[in-house]
C-alpha positions as CSV (number, residue, x, y, z in Angstrom):
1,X,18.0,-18.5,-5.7
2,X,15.3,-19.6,-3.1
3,X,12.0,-17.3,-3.2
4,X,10.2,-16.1,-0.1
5,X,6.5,-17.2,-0.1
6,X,3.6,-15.5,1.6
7,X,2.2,-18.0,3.8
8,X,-0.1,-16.2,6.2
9,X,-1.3,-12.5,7.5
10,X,-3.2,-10.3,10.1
11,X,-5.0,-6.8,9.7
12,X,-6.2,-4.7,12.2
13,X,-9.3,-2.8,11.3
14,X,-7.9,1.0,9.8
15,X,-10.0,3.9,11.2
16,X,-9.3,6.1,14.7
17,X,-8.1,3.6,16.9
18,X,-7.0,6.3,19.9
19,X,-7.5,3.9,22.7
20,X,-5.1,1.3,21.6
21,X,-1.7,1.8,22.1
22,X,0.8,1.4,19.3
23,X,2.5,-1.9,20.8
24,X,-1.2,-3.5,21.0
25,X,-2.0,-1.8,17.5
26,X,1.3,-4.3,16.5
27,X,0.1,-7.3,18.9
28,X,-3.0,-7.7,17.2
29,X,-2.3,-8.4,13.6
30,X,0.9,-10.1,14.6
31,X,-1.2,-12.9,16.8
32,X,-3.6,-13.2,13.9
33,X,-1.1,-13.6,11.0
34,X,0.8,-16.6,13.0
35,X,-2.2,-18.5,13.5
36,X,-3.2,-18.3,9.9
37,X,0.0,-19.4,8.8
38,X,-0.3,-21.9,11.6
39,X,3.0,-21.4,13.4
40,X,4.4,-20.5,16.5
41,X,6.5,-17.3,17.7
42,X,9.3,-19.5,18.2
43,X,9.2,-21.1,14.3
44,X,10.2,-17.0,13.4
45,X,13.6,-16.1,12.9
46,X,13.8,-12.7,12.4
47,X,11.3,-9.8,12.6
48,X,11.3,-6.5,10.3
49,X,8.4,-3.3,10.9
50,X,7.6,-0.8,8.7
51,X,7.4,2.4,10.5
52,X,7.8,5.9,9.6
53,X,6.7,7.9,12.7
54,X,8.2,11.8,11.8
55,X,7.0,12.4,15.5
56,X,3.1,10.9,14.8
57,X,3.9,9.3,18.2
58,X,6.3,9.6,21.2
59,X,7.6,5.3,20.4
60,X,10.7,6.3,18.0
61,X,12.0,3.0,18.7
62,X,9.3,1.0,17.9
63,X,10.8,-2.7,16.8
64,X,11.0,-4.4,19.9
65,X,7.6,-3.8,20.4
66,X,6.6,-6.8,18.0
67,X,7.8,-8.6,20.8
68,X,5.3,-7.8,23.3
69,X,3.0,-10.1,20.8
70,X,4.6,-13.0,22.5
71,X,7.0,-13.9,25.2
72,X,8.4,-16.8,22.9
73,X,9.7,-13.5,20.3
74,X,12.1,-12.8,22.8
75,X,15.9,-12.8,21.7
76,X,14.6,-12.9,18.2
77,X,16.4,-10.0,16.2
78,X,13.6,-6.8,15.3
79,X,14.6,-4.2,12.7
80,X,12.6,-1.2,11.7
81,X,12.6,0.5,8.6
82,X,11.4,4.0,6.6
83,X,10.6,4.7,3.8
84,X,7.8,7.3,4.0
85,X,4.9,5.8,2.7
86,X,6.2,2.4,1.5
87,X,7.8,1.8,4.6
88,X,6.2,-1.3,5.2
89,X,7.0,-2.4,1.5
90,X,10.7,-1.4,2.8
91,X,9.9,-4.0,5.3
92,X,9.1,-6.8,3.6
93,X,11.6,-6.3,0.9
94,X,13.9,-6.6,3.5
95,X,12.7,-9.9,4.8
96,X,12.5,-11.4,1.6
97,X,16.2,-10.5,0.7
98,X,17.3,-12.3,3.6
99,X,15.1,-15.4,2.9
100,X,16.5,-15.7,-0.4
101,X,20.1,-14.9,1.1
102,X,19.6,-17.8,3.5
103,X,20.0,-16.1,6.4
104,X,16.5,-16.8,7.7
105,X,13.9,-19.4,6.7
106,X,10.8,-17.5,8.9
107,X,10.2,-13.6,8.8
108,X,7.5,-11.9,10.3
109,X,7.1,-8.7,8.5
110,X,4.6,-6.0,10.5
111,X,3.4,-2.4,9.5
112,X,2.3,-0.4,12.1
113,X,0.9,3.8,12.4
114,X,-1.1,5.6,14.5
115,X,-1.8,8.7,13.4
116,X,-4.7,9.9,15.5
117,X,-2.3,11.7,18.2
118,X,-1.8,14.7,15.8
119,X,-4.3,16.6,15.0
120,X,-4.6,17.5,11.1
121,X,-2.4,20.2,11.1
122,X,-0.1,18.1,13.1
123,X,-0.1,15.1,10.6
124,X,0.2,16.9,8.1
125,X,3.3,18.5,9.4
126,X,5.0,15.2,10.0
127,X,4.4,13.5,6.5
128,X,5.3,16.7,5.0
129,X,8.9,15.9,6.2
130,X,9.2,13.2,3.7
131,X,9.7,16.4,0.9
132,X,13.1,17.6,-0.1
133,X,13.3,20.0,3.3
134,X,15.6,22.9,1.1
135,X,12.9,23.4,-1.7
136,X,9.7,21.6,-0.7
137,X,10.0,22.0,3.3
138,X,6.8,23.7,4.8
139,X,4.2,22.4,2.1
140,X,1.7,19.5,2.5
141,X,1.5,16.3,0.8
142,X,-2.1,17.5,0.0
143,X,-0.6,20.9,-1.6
144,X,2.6,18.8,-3.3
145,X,-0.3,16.7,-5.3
146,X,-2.2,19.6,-6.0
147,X,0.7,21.4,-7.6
148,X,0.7,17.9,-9.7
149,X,-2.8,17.5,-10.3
150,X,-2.6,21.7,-11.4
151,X,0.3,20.8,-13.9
152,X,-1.9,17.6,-15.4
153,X,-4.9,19.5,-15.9
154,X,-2.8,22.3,-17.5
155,X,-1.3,20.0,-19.7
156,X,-4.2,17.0,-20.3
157,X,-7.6,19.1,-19.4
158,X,-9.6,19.3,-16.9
159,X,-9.9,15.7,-15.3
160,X,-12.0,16.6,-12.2
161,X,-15.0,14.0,-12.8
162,X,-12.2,11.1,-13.3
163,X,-10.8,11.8,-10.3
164,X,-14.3,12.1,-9.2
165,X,-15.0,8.3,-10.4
166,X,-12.2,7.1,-9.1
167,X,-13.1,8.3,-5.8
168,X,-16.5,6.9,-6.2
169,X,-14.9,3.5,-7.4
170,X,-12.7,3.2,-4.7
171,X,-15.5,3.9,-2.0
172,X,-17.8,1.3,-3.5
173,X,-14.9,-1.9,-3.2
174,X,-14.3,-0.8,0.1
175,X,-18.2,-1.9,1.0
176,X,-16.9,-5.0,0.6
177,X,-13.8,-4.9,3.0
178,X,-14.8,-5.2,6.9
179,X,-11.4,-3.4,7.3
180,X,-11.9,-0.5,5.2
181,X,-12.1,2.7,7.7
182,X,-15.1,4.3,5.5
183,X,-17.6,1.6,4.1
184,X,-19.7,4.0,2.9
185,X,-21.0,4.6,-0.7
186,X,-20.5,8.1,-2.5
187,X,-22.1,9.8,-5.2
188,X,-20.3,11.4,-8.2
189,X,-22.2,14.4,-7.9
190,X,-20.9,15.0,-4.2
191,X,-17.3,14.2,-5.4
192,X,-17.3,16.5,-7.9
193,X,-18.9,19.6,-6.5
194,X,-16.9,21.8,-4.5
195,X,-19.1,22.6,-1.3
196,X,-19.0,22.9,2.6
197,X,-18.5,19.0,3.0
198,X,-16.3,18.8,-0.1
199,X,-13.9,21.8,0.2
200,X,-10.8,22.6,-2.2
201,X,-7.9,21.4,0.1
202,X,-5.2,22.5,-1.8
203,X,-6.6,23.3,-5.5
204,X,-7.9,21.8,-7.7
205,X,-7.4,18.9,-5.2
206,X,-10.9,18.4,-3.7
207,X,-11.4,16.7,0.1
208,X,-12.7,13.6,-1.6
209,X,-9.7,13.5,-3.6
210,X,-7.8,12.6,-0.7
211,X,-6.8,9.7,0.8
212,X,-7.4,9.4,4.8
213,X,-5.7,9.5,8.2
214,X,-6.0,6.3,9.6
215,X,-4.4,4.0,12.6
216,X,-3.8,0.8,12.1
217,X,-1.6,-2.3,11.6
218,X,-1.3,-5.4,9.2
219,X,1.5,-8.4,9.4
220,X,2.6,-11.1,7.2
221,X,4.4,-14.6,7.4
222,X,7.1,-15.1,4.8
223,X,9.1,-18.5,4.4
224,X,11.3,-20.3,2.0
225,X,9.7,-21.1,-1.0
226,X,10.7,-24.8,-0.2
227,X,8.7,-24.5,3.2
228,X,5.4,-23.6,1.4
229,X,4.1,-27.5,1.0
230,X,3.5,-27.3,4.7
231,X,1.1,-24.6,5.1
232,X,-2.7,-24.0,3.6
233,X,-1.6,-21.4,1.5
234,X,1.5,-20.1,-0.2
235,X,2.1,-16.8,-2.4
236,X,5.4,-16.7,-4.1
237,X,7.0,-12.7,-5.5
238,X,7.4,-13.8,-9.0
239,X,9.2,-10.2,-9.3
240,X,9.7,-7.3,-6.3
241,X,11.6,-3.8,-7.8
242,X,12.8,-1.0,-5.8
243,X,12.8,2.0,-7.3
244,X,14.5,5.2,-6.1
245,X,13.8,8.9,-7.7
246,X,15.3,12.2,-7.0
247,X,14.1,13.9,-3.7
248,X,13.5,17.2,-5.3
249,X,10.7,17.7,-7.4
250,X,12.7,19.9,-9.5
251,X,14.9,17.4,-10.5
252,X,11.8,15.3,-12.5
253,X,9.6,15.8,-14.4
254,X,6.4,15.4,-12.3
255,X,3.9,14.7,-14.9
256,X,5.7,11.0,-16.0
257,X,5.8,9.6,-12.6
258,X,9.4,8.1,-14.2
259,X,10.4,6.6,-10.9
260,X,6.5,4.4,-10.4
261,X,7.1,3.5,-14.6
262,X,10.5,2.4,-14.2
263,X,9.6,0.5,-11.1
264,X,6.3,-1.3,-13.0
265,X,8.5,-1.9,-16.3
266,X,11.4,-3.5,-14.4
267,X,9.1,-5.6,-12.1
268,X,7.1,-6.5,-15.4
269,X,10.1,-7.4,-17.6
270,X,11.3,-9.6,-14.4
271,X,8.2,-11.5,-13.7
272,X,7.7,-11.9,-17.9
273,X,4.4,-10.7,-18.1
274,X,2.4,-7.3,-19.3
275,X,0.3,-5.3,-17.3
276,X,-2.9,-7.0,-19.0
277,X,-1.6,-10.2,-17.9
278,X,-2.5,-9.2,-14.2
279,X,-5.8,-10.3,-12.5
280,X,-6.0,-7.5,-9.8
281,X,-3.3,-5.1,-8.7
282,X,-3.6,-3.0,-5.3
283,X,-1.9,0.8,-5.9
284,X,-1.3,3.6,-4.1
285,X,-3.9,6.1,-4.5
286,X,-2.3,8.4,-1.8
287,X,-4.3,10.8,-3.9
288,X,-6.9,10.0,-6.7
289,X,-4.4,12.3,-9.3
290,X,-1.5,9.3,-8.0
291,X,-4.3,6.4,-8.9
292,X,-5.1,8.2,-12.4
293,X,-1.3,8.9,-13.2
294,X,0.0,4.9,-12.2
295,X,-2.6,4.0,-14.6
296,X,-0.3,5.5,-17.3
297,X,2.4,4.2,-15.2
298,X,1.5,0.8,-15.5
299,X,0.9,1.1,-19.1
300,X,-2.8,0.9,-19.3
301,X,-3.3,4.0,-21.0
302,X,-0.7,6.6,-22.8
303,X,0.5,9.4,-20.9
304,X,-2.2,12.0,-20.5
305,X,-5.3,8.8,-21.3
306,X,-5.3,7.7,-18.2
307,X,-8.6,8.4,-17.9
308,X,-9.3,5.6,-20.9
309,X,-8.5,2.9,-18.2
310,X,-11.6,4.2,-16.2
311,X,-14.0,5.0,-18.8
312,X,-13.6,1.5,-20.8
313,X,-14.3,-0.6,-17.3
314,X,-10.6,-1.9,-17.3
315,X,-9.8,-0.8,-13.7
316,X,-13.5,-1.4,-12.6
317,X,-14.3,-4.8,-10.1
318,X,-16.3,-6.4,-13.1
319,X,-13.0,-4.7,-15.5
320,X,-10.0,-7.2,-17.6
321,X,-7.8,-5.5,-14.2
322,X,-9.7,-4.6,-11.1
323,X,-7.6,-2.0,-9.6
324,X,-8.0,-1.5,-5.9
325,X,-10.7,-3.8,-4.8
326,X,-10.2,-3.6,-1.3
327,X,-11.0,0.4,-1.8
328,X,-7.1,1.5,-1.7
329,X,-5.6,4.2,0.4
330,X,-8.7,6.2,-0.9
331,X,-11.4,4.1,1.2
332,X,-9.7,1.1,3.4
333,X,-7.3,3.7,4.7
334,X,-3.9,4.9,4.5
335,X,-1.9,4.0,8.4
336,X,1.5,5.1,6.5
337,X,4.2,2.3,7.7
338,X,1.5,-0.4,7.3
339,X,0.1,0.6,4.2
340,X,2.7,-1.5,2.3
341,X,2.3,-4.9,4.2
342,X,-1.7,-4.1,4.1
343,X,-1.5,-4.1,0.0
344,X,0.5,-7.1,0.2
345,X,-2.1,-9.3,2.4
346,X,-4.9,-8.0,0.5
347,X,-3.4,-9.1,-2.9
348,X,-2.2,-12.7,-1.2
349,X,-5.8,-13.0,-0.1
350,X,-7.1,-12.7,-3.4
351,X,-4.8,-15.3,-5.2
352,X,-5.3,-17.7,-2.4
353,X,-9.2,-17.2,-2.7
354,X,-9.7,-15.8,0.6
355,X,-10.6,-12.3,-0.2
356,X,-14.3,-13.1,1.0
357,X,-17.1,-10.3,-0.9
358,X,-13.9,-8.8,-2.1
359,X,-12.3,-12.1,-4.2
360,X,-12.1,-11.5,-8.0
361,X,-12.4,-15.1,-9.1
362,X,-10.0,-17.1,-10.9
363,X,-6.9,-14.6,-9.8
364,X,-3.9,-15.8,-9.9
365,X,-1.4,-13.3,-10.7
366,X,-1.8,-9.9,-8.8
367,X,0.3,-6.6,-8.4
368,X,1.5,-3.9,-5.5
369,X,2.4,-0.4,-6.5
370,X,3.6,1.2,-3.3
371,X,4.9,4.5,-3.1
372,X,6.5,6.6,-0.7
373,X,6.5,10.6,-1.7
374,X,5.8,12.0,-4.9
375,X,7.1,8.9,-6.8
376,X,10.4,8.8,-4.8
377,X,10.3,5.4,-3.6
378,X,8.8,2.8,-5.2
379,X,7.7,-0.5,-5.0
380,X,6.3,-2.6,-7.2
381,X,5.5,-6.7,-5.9
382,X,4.6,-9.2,-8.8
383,X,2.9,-11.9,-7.0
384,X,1.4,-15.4,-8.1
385,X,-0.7,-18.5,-6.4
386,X,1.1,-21.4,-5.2
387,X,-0.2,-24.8,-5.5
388,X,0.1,-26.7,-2.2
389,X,-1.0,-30.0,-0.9
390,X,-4.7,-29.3,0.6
């Protein structure tokens, strides 16, 4: 079967972008990731956004609005899909499955939220409809990881200063990343010590534990693997793996993150590698307890260790495994829909070698763990360098 290849992208800036319209917050990365593939609107034959919404914004019918990009998009067929958090890995999924199905041979694959319309009570309201509504319905994300990182520390120990350095970790990468919405350096001390600037949110989950509410947008060319000796760059999926958990919490066991394992182990048996054998991977540290618990995930450390992947330099930007490097969900931001498609062009830049401050040289085989709920949908993107004619 034909593979889809990753042939160009565009990425807004994340931060608090409240004067730009959602249809321009789409236009811009859209524009950009054409001309860096180096095609036309016209060369795209179908169009799929990642876009969970849950009444962030008024636009519940956001697909066509890809089309405003350029008038040559007309008649061209616009789908958008949900997923909570990997929406805009639900997205692209999408668009490679019909690339390999031969229904297209060009998809243009954007992820799109604003979330600056809602204040933080409000946003928080809205994601917390991506919970199992009968058991879960009225809590937080925020206060559904806390309940996790409670039950990890009650069963591990107290891991407060790893979560601590991941946060720091996270923060530093993103100094490197014009796109990141904070590129500011944080000390451990500050991350771990409770204080006015550094409240308990939901305990033991501390402010700088979370992960941010961003706007923003990101976009992404795919094309039949056959196509890619025609543009300057090509990344090919060696392996993509859906994975879908329970909805209920009660109906897992929260402190195995099954449905994120099962996702990495079928994605790794697929692609016929180990976790080790990867040269940077891009995860979703919705929360730094999610970050520390996908390390376990992934198989870098045993269940409960997960800590051992931090303290040993594996995970670090100089580490075997640089995890995060363009500062994650933590640091660059976390615009919901287009968190996914944002992973994806961050991991494509860095096996093409255009990842600027942020490249980790020599990559050429890179992962995407992206996750939507508490480990209910999951994605997990093997992705490797393809040669083309310079």
């Amino acid at each position: 079967m034909v593979e889809a290849t990753i042939v160009g992208w565009g990425h807004t800036a994340f931060g608090n972008h409240a004067d730009m319209a959602l249809e321009t917050l789409i236009a811009q990365p859209v524009t950009e990731a054409l001309a860096h593939a180096g095609i036309e609107a016209g060369d795209v034959d179908g169009i799929w956004m990642g876009h969970f919404n849950a009444g962030l914004v008024s636009d519940g019918f956001p697909a066509s609005l890809a089309l405003q990009a350029h008038d040559d998009f007309r008649f061209t067929p616009a789908t958008r899909l949900e997923n909570a958090c990997a929406s805009g890995s639900a997205a692209l999924y999408a668009a490679r499955e019909a690339i390999r199905a031969g229904s297209v041979r060009c998809a243009l694959v954007v992820g799109v939220e604003k979330m600056s319309e809602k204040d933080t009570a409000g946003v928080a309201e809205a994601l917390g409809h991506a919970a199992y509504q009968p058991e879960e319905g009225g809590l937080s994300f925020p206060q559904i990881f806390g309940r996790i990182e409670e039950s990890y520390f009650q069963a591990h120990g107290d891991q407060s200063e790893t979560l601590a350095r991941i946060a720091v970790k996270n923060h530093a990468n993103a100094l490197k990343n014009p796109l990141a919405q904070i590129r500011k350096a944080v000390a451990f001390e500050f991350c771990n010590t409770v204080s006015e600037k550094n409240p308990l949110v939901a305990p033991p989950l501390r402010l700088t534990d979370c992960s941010l509410i961003s706007d923003g947008a990101a976009a992404v060319v795919l094309v039949s693997e056959d196509m890619a000796g025609e543009f300057a760059r090509a990344v090919r999926f060696r392996s993509a793996v859906q994975v879908n958990d329970f909805l209920p919490m009660s109906r897992r066991d929260m402190l195995r993150f099954e449905g994120p394992a099962a996702a990495f182990a079928r994605a790794f048996e697929a692609a016929g590698i180990k976790a080790r054998d990867l040269d940077v991977a891009e995860v979703h540290d919705c929360f730094t307890i999610a970050e520390l618990m996908i390390y376990e995930a992934m198989g870098l450390a045993p269940p409960g260790k997960g800590r051992a992947a931090l303290e040993s330099g594996l995970v670090a930007p100089d580490g075997a495994l640089p995890v995060n490097l363009s500062g994650g969900l933590k640091a660059k931001g976390h615009p919901v829909g287009a968190t996914g498609v944002s992973m994806h062009a961050m991991v494509a830049a860095q096996l093409a070698g255009e990842a600027g401050e942020m490249q980790r040289p020599g990559a050429e085989l890179g992962c995407v763990f992206n996750m939507g709920g508490s480990g209910v949908a999951n994605y997990c993107s093997i992705l490797e360098a393809v040669e083309v004619a310079r």
